[in-house]
TORKOL-4160 file (C-alpha; in steps of 0.2 Angstrom, whole numbers, padded with zeros to 4 digits, m for minus):
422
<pt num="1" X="0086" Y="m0092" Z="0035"/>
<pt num="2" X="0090" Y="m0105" Z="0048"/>
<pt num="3" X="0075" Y="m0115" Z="0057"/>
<pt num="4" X="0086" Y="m0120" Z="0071"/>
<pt num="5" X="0081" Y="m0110" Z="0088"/>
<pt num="6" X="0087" Y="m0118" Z="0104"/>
<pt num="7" X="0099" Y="m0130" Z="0106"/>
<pt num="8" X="0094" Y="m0149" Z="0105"/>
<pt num="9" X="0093" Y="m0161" Z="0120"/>
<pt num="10" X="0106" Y="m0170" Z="0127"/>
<pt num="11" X="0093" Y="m0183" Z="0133"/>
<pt num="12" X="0096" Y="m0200" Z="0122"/>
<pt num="13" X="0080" Y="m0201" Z="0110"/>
<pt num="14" X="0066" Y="m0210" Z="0118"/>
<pt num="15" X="0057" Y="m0214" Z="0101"/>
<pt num="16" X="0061" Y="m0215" Z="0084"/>
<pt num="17" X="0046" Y="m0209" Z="0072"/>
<pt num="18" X="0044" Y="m0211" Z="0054"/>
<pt num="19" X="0035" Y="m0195" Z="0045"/>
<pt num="20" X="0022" Y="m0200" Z="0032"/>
<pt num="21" X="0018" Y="m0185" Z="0019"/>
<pt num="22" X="0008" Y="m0188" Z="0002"/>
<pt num="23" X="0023" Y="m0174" Z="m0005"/>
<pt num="24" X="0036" Y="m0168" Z="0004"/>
<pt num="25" X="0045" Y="m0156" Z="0005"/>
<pt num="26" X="0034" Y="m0145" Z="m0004"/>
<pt num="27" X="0031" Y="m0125" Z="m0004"/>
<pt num="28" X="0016" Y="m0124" Z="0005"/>
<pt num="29" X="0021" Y="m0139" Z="0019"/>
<pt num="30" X="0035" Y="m0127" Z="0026"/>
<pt num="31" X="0024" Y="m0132" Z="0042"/>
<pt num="32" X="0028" Y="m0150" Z="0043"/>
<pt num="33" X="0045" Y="m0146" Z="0041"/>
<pt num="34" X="0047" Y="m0135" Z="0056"/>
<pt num="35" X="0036" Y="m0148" Z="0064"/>
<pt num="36" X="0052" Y="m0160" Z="0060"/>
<pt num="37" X="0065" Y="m0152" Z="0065"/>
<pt num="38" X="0058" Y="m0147" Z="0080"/>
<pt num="39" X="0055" Y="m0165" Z="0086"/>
<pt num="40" X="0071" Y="m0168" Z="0082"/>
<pt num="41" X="0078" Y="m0155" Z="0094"/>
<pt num="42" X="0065" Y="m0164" Z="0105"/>
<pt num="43" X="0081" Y="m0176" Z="0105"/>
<pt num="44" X="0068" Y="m0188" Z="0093"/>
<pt num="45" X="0078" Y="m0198" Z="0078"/>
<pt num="46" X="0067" Y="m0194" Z="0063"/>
<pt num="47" X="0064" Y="m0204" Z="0047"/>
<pt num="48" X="0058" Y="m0196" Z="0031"/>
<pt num="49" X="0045" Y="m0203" Z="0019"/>
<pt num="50" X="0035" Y="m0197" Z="0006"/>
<pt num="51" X="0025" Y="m0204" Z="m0007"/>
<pt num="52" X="0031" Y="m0192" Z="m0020"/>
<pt num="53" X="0038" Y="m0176" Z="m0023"/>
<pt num="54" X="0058" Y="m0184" Z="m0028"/>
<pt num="55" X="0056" Y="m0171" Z="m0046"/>
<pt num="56" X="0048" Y="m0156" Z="m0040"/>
<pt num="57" X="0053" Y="m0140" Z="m0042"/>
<pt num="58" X="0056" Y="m0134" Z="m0026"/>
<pt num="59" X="0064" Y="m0115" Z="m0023"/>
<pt num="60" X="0069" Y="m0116" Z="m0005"/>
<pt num="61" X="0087" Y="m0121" Z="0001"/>
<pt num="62" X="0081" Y="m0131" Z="0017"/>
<pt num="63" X="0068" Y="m0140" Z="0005"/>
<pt num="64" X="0083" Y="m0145" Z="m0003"/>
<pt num="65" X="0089" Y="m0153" Z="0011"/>
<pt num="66" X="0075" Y="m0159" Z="0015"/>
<pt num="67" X="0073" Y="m0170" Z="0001"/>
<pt num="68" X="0091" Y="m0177" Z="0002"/>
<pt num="69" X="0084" Y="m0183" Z="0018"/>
<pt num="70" X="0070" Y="m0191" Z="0011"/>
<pt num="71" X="0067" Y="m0208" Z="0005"/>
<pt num="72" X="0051" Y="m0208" Z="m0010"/>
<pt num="73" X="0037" Y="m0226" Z="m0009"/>
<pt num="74" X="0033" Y="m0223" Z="m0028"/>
<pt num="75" X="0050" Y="m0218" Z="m0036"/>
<pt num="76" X="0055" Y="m0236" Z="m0039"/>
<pt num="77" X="0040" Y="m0236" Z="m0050"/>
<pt num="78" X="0026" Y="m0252" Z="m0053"/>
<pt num="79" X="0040" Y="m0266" Z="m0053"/>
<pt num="80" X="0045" Y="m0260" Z="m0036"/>
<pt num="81" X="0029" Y="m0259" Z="m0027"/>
<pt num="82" X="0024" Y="m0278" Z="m0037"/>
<pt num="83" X="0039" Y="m0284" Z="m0028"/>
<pt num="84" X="0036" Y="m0276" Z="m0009"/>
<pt num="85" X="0018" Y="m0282" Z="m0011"/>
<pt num="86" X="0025" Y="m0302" Z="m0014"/>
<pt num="87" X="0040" Y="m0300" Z="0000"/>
<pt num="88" X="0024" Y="m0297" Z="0013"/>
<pt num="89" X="0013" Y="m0309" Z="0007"/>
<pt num="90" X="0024" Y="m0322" Z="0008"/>
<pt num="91" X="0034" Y="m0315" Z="0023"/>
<pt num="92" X="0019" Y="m0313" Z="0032"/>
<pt num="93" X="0004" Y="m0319" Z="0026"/>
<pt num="94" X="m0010" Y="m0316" Z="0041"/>
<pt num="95" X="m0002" Y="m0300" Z="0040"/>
<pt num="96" X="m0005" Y="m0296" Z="0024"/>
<pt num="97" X="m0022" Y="m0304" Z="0022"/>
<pt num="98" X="m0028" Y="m0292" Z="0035"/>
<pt num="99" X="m0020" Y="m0277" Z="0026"/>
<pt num="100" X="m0029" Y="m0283" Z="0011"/>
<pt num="101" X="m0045" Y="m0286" Z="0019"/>
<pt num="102" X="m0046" Y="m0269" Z="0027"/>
<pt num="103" X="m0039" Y="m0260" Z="0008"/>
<pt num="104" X="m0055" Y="m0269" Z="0003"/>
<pt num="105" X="m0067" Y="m0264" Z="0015"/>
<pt num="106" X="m0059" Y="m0244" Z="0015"/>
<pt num="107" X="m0064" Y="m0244" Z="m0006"/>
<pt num="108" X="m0082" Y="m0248" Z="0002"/>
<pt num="109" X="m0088" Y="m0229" Z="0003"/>
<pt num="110" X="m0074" Y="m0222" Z="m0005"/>
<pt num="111" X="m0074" Y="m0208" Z="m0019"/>
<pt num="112" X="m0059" Y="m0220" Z="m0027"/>
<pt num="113" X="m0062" Y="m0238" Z="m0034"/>
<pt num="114" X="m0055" Y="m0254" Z="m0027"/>
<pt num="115" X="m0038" Y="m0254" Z="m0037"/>
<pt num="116" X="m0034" Y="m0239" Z="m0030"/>
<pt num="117" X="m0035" Y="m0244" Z="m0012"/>
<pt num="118" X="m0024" Y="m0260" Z="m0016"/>
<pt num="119" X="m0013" Y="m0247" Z="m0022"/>
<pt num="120" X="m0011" Y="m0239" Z="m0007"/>
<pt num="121" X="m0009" Y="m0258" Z="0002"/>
<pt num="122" X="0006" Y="m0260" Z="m0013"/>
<pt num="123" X="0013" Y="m0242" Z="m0005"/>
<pt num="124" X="0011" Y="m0247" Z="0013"/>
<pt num="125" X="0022" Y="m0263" Z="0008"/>
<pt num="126" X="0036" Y="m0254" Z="0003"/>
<pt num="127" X="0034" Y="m0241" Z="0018"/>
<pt num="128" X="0031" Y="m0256" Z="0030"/>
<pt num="129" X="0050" Y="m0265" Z="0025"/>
<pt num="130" X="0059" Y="m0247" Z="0026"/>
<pt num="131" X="0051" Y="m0244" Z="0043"/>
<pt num="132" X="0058" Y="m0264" Z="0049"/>
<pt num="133" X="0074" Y="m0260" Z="0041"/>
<pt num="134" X="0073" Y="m0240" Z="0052"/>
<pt num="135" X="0070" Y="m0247" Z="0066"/>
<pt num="136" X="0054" Y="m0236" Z="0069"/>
<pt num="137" X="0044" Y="m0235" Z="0083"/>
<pt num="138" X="0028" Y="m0225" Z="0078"/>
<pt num="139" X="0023" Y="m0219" Z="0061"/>
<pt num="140" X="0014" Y="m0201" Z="0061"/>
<pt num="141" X="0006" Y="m0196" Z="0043"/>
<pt num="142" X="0001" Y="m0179" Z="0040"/>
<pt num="143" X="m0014" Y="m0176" Z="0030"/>
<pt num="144" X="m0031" Y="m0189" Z="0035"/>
<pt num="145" X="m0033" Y="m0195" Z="0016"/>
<pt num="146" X="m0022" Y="m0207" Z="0008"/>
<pt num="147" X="m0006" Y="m0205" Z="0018"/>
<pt num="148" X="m0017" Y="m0211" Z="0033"/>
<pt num="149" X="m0023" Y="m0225" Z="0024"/>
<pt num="150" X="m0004" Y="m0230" Z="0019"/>
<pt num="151" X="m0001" Y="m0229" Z="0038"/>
<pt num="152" X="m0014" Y="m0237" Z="0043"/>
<pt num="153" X="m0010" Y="m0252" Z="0030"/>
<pt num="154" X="0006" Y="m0250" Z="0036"/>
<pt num="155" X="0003" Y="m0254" Z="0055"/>
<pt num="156" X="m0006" Y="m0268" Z="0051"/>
<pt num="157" X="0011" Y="m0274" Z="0041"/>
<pt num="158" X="0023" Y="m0269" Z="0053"/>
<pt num="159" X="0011" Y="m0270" Z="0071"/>
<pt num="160" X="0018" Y="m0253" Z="0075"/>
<pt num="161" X="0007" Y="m0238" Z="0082"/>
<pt num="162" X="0004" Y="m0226" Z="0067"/>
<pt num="163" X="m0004" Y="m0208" Z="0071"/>
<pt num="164" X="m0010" Y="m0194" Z="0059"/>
<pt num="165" X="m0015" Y="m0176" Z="0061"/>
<pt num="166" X="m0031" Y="m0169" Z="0050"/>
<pt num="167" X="m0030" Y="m0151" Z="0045"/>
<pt num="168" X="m0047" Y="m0145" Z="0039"/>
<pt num="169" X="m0059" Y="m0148" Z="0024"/>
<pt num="170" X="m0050" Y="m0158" Z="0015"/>
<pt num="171" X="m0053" Y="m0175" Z="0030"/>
<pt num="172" X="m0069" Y="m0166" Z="0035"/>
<pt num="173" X="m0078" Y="m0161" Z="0016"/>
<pt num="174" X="m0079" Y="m0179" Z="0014"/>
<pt num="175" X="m0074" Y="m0189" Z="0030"/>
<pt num="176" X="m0085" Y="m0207" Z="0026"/>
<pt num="177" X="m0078" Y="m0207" Z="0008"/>
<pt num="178" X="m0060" Y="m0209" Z="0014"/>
<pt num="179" X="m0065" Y="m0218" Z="0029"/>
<pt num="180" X="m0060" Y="m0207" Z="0041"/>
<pt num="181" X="m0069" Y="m0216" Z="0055"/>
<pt num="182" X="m0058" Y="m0232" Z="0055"/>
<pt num="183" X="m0043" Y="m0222" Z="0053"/>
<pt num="184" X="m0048" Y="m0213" Z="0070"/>
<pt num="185" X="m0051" Y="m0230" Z="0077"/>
<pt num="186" X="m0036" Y="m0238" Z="0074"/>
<pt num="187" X="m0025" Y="m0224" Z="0077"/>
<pt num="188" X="m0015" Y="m0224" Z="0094"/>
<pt num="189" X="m0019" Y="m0204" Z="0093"/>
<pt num="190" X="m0025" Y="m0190" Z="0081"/>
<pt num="191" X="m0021" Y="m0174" Z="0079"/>
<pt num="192" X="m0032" Y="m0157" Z="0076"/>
<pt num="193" X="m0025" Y="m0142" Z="0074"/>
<pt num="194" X="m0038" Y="m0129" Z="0081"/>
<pt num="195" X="m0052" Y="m0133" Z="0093"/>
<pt num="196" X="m0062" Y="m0132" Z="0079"/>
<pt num="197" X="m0055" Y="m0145" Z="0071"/>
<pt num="198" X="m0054" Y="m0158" Z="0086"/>
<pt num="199" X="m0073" Y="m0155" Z="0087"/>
<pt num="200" X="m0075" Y="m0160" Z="0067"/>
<pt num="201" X="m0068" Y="m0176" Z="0073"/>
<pt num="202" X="m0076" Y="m0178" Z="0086"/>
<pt num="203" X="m0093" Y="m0178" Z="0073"/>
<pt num="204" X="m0086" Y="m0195" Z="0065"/>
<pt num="205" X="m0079" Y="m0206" Z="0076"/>
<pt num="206" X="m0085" Y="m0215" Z="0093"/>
<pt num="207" X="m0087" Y="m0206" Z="0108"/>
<pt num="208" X="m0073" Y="m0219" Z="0116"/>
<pt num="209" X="m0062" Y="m0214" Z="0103"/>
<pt num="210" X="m0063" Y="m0195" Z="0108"/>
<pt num="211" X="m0047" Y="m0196" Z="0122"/>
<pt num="212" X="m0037" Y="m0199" Z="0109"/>
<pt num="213" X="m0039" Y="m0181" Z="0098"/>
<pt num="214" X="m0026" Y="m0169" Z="0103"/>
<pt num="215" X="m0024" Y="m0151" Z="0098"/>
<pt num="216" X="m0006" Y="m0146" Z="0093"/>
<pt num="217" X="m0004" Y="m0130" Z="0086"/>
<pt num="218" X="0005" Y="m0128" Z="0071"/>
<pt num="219" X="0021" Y="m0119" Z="0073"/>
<pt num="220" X="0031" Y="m0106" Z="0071"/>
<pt num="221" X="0053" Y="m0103" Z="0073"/>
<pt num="222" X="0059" Y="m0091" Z="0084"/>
<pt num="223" X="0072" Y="m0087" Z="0069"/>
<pt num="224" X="0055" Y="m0081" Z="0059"/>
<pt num="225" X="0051" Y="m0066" Z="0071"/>
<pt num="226" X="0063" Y="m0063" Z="0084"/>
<pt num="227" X="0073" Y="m0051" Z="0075"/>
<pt num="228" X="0059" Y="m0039" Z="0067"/>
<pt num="229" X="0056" Y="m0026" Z="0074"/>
<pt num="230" X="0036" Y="m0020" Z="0071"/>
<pt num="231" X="0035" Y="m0005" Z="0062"/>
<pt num="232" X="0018" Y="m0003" Z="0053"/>
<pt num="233" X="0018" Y="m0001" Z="0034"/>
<pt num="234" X="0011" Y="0015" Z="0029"/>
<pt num="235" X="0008" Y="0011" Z="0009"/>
<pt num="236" X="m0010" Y="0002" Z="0003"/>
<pt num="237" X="m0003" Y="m0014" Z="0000"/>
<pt num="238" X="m0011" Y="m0031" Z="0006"/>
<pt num="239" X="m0002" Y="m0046" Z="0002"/>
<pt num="240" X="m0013" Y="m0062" Z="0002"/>
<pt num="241" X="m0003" Y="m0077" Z="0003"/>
<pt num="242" X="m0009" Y="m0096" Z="m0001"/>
<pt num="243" X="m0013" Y="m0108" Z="m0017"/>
<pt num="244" X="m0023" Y="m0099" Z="m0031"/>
<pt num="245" X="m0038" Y="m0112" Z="m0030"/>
<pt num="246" X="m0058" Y="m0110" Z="m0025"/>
<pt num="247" X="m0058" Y="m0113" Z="m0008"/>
<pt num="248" X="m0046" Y="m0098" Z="m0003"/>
<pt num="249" X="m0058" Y="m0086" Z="m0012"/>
<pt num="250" X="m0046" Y="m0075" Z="m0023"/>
<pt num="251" X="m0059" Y="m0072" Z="m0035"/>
<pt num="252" X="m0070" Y="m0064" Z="m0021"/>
<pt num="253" X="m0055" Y="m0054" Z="m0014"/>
<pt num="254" X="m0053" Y="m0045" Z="m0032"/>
<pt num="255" X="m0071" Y="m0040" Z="m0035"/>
<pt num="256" X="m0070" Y="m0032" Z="m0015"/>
<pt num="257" X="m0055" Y="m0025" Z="m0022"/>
<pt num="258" X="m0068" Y="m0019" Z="m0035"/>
<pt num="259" X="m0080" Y="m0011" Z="m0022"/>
<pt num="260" X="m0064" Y="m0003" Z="m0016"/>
<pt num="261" X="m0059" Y="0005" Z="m0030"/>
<pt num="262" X="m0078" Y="0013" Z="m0037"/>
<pt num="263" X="m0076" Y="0022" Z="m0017"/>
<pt num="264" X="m0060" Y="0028" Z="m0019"/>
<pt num="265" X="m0048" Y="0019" Z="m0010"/>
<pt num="266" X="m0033" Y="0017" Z="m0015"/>
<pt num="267" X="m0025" Y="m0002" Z="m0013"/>
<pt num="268" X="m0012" Y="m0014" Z="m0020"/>
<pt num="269" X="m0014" Y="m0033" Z="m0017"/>
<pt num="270" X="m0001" Y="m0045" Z="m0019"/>
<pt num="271" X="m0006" Y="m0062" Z="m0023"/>
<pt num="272" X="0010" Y="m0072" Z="m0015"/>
<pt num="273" X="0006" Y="m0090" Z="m0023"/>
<pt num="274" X="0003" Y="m0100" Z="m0039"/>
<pt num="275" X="m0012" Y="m0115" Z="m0042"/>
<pt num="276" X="m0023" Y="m0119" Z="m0056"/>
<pt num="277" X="m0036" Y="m0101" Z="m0053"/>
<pt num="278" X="m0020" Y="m0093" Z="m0058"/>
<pt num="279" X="m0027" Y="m0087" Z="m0077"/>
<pt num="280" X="m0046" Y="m0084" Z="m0070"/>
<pt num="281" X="m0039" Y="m0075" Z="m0056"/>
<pt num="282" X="m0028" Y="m0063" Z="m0069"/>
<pt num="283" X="m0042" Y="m0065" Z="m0080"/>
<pt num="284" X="m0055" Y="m0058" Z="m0070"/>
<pt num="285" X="m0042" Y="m0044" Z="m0063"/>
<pt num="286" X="m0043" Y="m0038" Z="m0083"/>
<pt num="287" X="m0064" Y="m0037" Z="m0083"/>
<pt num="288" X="m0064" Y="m0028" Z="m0067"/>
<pt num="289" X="m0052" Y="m0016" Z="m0071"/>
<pt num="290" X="m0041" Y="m0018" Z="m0058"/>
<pt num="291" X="m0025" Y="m0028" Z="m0064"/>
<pt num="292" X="m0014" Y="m0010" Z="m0063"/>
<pt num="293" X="m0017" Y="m0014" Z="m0043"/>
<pt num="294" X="m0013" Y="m0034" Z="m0045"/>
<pt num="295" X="0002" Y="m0043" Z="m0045"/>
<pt num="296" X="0004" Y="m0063" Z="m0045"/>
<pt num="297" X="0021" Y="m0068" Z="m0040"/>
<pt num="298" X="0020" Y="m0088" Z="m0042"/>
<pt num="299" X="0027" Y="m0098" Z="m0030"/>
<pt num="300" X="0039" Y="m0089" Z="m0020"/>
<pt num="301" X="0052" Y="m0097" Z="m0007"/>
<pt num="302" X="0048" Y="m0095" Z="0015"/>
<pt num="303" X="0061" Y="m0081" Z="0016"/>
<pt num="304" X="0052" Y="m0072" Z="0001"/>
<pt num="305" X="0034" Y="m0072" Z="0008"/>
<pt num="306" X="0043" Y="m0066" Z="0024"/>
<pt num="307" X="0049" Y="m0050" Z="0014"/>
<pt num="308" X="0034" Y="m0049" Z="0005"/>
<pt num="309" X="0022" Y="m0047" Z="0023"/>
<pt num="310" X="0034" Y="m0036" Z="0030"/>
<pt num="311" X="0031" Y="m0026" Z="0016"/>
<pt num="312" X="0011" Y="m0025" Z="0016"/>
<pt num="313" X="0002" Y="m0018" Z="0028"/>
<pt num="314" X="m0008" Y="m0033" Z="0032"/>
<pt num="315" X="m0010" Y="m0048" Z="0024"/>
<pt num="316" X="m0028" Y="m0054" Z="0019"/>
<pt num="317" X="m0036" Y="m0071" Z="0018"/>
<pt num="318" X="m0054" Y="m0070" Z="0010"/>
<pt num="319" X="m0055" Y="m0091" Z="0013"/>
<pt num="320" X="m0072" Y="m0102" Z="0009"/>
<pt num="321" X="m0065" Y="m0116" Z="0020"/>
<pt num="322" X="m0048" Y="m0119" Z="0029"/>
<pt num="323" X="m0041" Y="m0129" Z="0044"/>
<pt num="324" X="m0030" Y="m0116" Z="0054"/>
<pt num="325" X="m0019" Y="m0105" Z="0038"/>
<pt num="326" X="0001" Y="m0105" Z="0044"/>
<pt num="327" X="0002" Y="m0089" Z="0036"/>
<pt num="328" X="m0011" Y="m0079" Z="0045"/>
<pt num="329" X="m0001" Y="m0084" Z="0062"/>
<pt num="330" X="0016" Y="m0081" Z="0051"/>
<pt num="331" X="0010" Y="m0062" Z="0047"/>
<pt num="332" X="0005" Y="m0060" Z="0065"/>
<pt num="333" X="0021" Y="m0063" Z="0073"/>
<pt num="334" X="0029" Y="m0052" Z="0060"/>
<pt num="335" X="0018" Y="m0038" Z="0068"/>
<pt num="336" X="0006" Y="m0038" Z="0055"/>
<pt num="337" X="m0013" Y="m0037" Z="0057"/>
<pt num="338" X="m0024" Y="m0048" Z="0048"/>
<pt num="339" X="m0040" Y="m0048" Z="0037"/>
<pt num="340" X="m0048" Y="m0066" Z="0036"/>
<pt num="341" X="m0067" Y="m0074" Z="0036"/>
<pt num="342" X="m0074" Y="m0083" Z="0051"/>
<pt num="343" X="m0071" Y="m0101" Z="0046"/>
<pt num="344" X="m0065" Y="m0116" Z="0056"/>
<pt num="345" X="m0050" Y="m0111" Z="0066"/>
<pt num="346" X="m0047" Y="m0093" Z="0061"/>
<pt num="347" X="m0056" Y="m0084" Z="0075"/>
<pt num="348" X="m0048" Y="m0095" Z="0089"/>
<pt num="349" X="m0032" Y="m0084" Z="0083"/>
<pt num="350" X="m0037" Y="m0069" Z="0076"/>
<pt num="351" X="m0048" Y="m0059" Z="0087"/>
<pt num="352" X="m0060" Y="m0048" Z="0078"/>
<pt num="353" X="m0052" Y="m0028" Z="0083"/>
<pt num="354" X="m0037" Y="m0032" Z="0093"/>
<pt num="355" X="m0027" Y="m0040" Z="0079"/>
<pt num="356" X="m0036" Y="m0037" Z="0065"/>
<pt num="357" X="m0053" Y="m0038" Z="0057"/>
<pt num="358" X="m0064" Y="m0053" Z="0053"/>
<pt num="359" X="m0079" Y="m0056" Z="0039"/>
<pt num="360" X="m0091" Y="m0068" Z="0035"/>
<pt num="361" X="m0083" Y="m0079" Z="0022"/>
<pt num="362" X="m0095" Y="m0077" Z="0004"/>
<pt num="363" X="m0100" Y="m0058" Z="0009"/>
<pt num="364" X="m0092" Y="m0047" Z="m0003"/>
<pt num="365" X="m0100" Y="m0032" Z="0004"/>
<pt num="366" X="m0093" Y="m0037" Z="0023"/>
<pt num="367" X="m0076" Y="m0040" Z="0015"/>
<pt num="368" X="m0075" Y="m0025" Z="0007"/>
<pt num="369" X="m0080" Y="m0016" Z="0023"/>
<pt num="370" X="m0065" Y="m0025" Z="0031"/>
<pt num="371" X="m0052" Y="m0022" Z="0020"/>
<pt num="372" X="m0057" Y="m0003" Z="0018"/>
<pt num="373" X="m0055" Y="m0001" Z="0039"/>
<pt num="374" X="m0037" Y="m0010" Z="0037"/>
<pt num="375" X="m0033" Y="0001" Z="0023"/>
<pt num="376" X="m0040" Y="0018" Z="0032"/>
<pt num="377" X="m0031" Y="0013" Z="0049"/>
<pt num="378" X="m0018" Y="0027" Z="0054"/>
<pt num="379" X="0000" Y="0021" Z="0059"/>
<pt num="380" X="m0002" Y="0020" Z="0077"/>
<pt num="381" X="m0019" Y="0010" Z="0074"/>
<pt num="382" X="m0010" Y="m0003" Z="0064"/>
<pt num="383" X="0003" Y="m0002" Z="0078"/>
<pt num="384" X="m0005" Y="m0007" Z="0091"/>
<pt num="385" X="m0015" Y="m0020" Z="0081"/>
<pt num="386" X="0001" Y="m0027" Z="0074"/>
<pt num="387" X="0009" Y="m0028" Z="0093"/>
<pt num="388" X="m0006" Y="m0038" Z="0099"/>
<pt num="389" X="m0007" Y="m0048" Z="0082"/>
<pt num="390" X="0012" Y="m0053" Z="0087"/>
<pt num="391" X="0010" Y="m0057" Z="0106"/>
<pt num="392" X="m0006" Y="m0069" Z="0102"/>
<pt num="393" X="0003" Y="m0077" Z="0088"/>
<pt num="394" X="0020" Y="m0080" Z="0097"/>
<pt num="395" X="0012" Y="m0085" Z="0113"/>
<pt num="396" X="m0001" Y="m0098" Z="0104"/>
<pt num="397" X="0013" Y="m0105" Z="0091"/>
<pt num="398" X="0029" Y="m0107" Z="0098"/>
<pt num="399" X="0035" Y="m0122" Z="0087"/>
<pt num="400" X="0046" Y="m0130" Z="0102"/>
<pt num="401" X="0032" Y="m0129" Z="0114"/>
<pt num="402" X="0020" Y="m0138" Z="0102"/>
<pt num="403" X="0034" Y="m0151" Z="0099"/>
<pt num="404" X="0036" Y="m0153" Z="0118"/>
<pt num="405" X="0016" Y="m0160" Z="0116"/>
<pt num="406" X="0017" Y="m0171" Z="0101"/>
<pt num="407" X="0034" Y="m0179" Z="0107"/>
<pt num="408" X="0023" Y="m0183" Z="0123"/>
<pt num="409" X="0011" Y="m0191" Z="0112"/>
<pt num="410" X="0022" Y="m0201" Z="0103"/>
<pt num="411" X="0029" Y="m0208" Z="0119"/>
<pt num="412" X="0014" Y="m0212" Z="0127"/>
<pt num="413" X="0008" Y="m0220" Z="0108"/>
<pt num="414" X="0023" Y="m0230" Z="0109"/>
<pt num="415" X="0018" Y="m0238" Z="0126"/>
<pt num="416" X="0002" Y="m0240" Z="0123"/>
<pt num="417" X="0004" Y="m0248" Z="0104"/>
<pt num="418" X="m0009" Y="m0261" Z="0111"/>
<pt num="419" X="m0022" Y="m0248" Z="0108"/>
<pt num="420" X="m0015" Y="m0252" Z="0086"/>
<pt num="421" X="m0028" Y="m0263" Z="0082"/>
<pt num="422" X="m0026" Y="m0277" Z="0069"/>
């Protein structure tokens, strides 16, 4: 399925950015790589680096090519980062000091000891000599752990403006441990994806630094929704899609599953996704006596969990913590309405009744409730919570229209690089 959905710019590029991802490409990072081709149609030259990710197995054709298109800081293994870390020390040595000197204060507070900061300052030497040798002109690094830490090093190497966007619990669970302060300051701009967000980085950084935390939206391709037509699915089937792992609350979704079946409702859940709760989540379908309603696919490719949403009647997130899910905004604009909790970002896109139906995250007894209305709901119900789930989630998270905004950001981070300090 092709991700390409309006034709690019004529104008010559005005920036040339360098992608910074702890793993890419990478099943559940589709995200960032709409976000990259978008830019690119922005008319933007983008550079593709990773940290690793060079031998994993991957299921979807344009991850393929994305890797081909990707250049790895750790797969020239410990003799290559020795050798990066000695070309910068003697090609720049104030440089480099100041690189090292920052690596050392960032271990201060840190959850990770000292040599694996120096370790990141070793992967920010490679990166810093691919990104003289590409010509960049601003770094952006998803995720506000280590890839922001690289990219920070990294600027302070180079003296080129770096940015990052934070997605949720994992900068925010532990914000002083990976410094995520200093990141903010040094940053030439951040990005949050919800309001939410922004206002959890707000809570650790300086109030002069707040200007420079934008909201841009995670995206969606028009080639994703434009040619489904919403026809609600009259079958009891949910499909939750997402890592198998604690924080998206699996294992509370099966024993609602539970309360569901004791009161007669009759429901199949798919659990689109693999992760390391995979044998507790199968194992604790088996105790509850509900693994006849319980399928586990693994990790599926994008244009499968398409196929597998358009098949359910609403897909169901019974999250503990998140950023903004991809996938509930994914489901929405394939007409489908959503079940999810009320944590961080969910609520600024799904309205509780209009596109489907909210719970507390933890109360089994709510969740329950919530799914037994979705599963109750009559065709035209689901209907017209599926049109309205589609128009707020086309209108909010067109990808082109958020890459208008973070080209604009890059731009504006390119002429103000004196706000990089060093």
């Amino acid at each position: 399925m092709s991700e390409q959905t309006s034709s690019p710019t004529t104008a010559a590029p005005t920036v040339r950015v360098a992608y910074l991802v702890n793993q890419y490409p990478k099943v559940s990072h589709s995200f960032i790589r709409r976000e990259i081709l978008a830019v690119e149609r922005q008319g933007v030259l983008v550079e593709r680096f990773a940290l690793r990710g060079w031998d994993e197995p991957i299921v979807d054709a344009q991850d393929v090519s994305e890797r081909a298109k990707t250049r790895y800081v750790l797969q020239g293994g410990l003799a290559a980062l020795m050798f990066a870390t000695a070309r910068c020390a003697v090609a720049a040595p104030r440089r480099f000091v100041r690189a090292w000197w920052l690596a050392t204060r960032m271990s201060r507070k840190s959850d990770r000891p000292l040599p694996v900061h120096w370790i990141y300052l070793a992967e920010a030497c490679v990166l810093a000599r691919w990104l003289q040798e590409a010509r960049v002109s601003h770094l952006h690094a998803h995720f506000g752990t280590n890839p922001a830490e690289v990219a920070m090093l990294a600027g302070v190497l180079t003296g080129l403006p770096y940015s990052f966007t934070a997605h949720g619990s994992e900068e925010t669970d532990k914000p002083q441990f990976i410094g995520l302060p200093e990141k903010i300051r040094r940053a030439a701009f951040v990005v949050a994806v919800s309001s939410y967000g922004r206002a959890q980085l707000y809570r650790w950084c300086r109030l002069e630094d707040w200007p420079k935390i934008h909201v841009v939206h995670c995206g969606l391709d028009r080639s994703f929704y434009e040619d489904v037509t919403v026809h609600p699915v009259e079958a009891p089937r949910l499909v939750c899609v997402g890592r198998l792992c604690p924080e998206k609350g699996q294992l509370l979704l099966l024993r609602a599953l539970r309360r569901l079946k004791d009161e007669g409702v009759a429901c199949e859940l798919v659990l689109a996704g693999d992760g390391e709760l995979r044998s507790a989540v199968e194992q604790l379908a088996e105790d509850l006596g509900i693994a006849d309603r319980i399928r586990v696919t693994g990790w599926i490719s994008s244009e499968q969990v398409r196929e597998e949403i358009l098949r359910s009647r609403a897909l169901v997130l019974a999250s503990f913590a998140e950023g903004l899910p991809v996938v509930l905004m994914e489901a929405m604009s394939l007409g489908r309405p959503v079940v999810s909790t009320f944590v961080a970002g969910i609520p600024e896109l799904v309205l509780e009744g209009q596109c489907g139906w909210l719970a507390p995250a933890g109360d089994v007894d709510r969740l329950a409730a919530a799914l037994k209305y979705c599963l109750l709901t009559d065709g035209p119900g689901l209907a017209r919570l599926g049109q309205a789930a589609r128009e707020r989630a086309i209108a909010r998270h067109d990808i082109d229209v958020q890459a208008k905004d973070l080209v604009a950001l890059f731009n504006a981070g390119e002429s103000n690089s004196s706000a990089h300090l060093t």
